[in-house]
C-alpha positions in Angstrom: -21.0 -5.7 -35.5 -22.3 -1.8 -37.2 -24.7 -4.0 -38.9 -26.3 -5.5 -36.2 -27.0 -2.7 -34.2 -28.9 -0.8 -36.8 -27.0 1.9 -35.8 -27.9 4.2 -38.8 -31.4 4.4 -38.2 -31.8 5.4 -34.7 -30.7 8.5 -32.8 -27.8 8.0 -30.7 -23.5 7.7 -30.8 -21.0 5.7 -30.1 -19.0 6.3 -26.8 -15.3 5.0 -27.7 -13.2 4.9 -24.1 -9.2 4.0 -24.3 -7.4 2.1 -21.7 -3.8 1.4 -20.7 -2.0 -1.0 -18.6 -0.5 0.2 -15.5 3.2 -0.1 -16.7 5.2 3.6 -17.4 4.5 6.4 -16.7 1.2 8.2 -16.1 1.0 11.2 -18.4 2.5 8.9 -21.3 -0.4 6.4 -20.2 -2.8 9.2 -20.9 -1.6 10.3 -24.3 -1.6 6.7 -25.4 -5.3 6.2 -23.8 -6.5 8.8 -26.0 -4.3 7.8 -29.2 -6.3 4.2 -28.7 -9.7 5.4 -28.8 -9.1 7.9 -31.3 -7.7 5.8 -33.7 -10.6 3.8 -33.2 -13.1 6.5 -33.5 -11.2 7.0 -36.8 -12.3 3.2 -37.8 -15.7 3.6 -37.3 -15.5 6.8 -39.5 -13.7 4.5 -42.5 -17.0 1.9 -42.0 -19.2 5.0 -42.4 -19.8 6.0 -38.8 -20.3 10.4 -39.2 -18.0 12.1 -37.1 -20.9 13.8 -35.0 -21.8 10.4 -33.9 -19.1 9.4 -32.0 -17.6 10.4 -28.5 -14.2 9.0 -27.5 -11.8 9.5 -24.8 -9.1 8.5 -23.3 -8.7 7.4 -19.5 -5.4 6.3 -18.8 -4.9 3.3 -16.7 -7.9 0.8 -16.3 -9.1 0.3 -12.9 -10.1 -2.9 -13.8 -8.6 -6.2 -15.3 -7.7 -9.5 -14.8 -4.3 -9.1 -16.3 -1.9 -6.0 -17.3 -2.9 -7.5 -21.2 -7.2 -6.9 -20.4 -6.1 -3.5 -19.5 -5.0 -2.0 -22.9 -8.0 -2.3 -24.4 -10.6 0.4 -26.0 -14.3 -0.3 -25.0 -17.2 0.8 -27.8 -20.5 1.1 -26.7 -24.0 2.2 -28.6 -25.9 5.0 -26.7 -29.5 4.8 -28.2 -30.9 8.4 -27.3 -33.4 8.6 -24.9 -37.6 8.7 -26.3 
């Protein structure tokens, strides 16, 4: 998936969100929102990403989903920067 975006030779980062399901409680969905998506910004540093290139967050529970399983989840998008 790195490979085909050709990520390493244009200008831009990786936005990494994290997601929970609505079960528990909400502060503990937070913290394990943000564990998600930084343990996967810490992937895309082991397959080379550089630190600098790589935004993550972590939002609690996911507004959207068609079941409490599609909400955990951690969403990675390309940002190309803009011309």
């Amino acid at each position: 998936w790195l490979d085909q975006l050709n990520w390493a030779t244009h200008e831009g980062y990786f936005d990494v969100h994290g997601f929970t399901d609505a079960q528990g409680e909400v502060v503990r969905n937070q913290v394990l929102s943000e564990q998600r998506a930084e343990e996967t910004a810490r992937a895309l540093e082991r397959a080379g990403v550089v630190p600098s290139r790589i935004r993550w967050s972590g939002h609690g529970v996911a507004a959207r989903g068609a079941n409490e399983a599609d909400r955990r989840r951690v969403e990675v998008r390309w940002v190309a920067a803009a011309d």
